[in-house]
N, C-alpha and C positions, 0 to 999 in steps of 0.2 A: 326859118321857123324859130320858134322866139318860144321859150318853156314856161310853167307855170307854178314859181315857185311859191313852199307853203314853209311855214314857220311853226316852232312849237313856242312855248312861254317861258323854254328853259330845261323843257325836260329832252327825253327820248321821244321817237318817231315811234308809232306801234304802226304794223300791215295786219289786219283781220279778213279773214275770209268773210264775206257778207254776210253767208247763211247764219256763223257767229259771232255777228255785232252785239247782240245783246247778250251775251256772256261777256264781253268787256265791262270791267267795274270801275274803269277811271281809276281816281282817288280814293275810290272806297277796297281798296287791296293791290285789284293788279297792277297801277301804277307805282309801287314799293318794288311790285316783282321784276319789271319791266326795268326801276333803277339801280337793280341791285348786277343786270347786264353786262359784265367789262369786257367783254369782248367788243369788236367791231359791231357785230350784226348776231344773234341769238335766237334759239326759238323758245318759246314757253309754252306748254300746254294749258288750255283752258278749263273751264267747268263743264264746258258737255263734251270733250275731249279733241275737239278740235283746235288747230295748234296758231299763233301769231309770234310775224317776225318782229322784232325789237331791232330798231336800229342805237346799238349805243354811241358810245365815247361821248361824242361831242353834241348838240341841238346847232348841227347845220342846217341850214335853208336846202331844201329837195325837190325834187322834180323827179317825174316820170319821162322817159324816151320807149315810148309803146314799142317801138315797129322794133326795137332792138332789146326791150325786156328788161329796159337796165333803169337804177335808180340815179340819180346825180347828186351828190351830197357839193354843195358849194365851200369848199375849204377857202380858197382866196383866187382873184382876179380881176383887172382891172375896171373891166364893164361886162354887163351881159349881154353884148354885141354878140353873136355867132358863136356862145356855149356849146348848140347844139352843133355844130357843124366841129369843132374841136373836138367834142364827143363822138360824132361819128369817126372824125379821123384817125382817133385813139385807138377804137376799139381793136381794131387787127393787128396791133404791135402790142397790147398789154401783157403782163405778166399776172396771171389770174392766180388768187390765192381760195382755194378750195373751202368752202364754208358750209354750212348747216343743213339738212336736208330739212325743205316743210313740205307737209300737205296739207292740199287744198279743196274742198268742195267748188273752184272756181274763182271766180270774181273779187278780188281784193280789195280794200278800201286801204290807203294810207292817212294818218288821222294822227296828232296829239295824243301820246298816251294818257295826259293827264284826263281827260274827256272820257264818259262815259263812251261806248260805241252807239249805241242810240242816240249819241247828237251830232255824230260823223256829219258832215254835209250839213249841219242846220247850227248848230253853237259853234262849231269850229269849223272850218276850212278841210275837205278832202280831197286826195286824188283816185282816181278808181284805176287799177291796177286787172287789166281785161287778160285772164290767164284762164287757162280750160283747167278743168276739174284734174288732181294728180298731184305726182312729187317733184320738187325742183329741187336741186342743190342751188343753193346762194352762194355764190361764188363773190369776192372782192377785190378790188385794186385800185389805183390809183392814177389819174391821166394829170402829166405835168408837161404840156408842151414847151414850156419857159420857166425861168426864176420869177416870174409874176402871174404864175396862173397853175394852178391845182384843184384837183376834185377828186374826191371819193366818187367811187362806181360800182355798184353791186348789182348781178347781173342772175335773172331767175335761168338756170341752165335744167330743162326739163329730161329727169330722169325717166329710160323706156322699161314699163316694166319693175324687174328688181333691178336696181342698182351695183350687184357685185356680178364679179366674175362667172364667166359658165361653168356650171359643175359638170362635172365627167357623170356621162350617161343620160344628162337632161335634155339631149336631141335627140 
């Protein structure tokens, strides 16, 4: 299986929940907010308060892996022969680094932050990110099968409920 990778023009990657595409303003704001990012991966609150993830650091080429929920940031490797098969192999030996919790109304789009959200799929190139309505922690790491092949991987780990511990007397 052979992925579908998307490019930005230099910036960050922005993830929008569909319902709030059109509260993304590109260049005309959120794109300043989105670079201002330094962590790996980030969430921002929007204008009708639904929230999108920013992928920072670096404007690596990405892809989506549906069936396992996880993003592919291409750091370096020789061809894109069998990424996804690499990718799958990784997954069950990674060392996961705990990252941001988002919520969602659903259905994601991955998109150019510079890009208004209203041109997702039509000026720019997007991936659609098929997650049910809820909270994920984004969790991050990194899959280096060799000194010639590395990738970033961030990985939507679907929160049940509340997320902390059980309090004494809540059963």
């Amino acid at each position: 299986m052979s992925l579908t990778w998307l490019e930005t023009e230099g910036g960050p990657f922005i993830v929008v929940p569909r319902t709030a595409l059109l509260h993304w303003s590109g260049t005309d704001g959120d794109y300043d907010r989105a670079c201002e990012v330094m962590d790996i991966v980030g969430v921002l609150a929007l204008s009708d308060g639904a929230e999108a993830l920013v992928l920072g650091d670096e404007p690596l080429s990405t892809a989506y892996l549906p069936e396992h929920r996880v993003l592919v940031r291409w750091c370096y490797a020789e061809s894109e022969d069998a990424v996804a098969d690499i990718i799958r192999a990784g997954l069950p030996t990674t060392d996961w680094e705990e990252g941001p919790v988002l919520s969602t109304t659903g259905e994601l789009l991955l998109f150019d932050a510079a890009y208004f959200g209203s041109e997702a799929g039509t000026l720019t190139a997007s991936t659609v990110l098929e997650l049910a309505a809820g909270r994920y922690r984004v969790d991050s790491a990194s899959i280096e099968p060799n000194d010639l092949t590395s990738f970033r991987v961030h990985r939507f780990v679907e929160l049940a409920g509340r997320d902390v511990a059980e309090t004494p007397g809540s059963r």
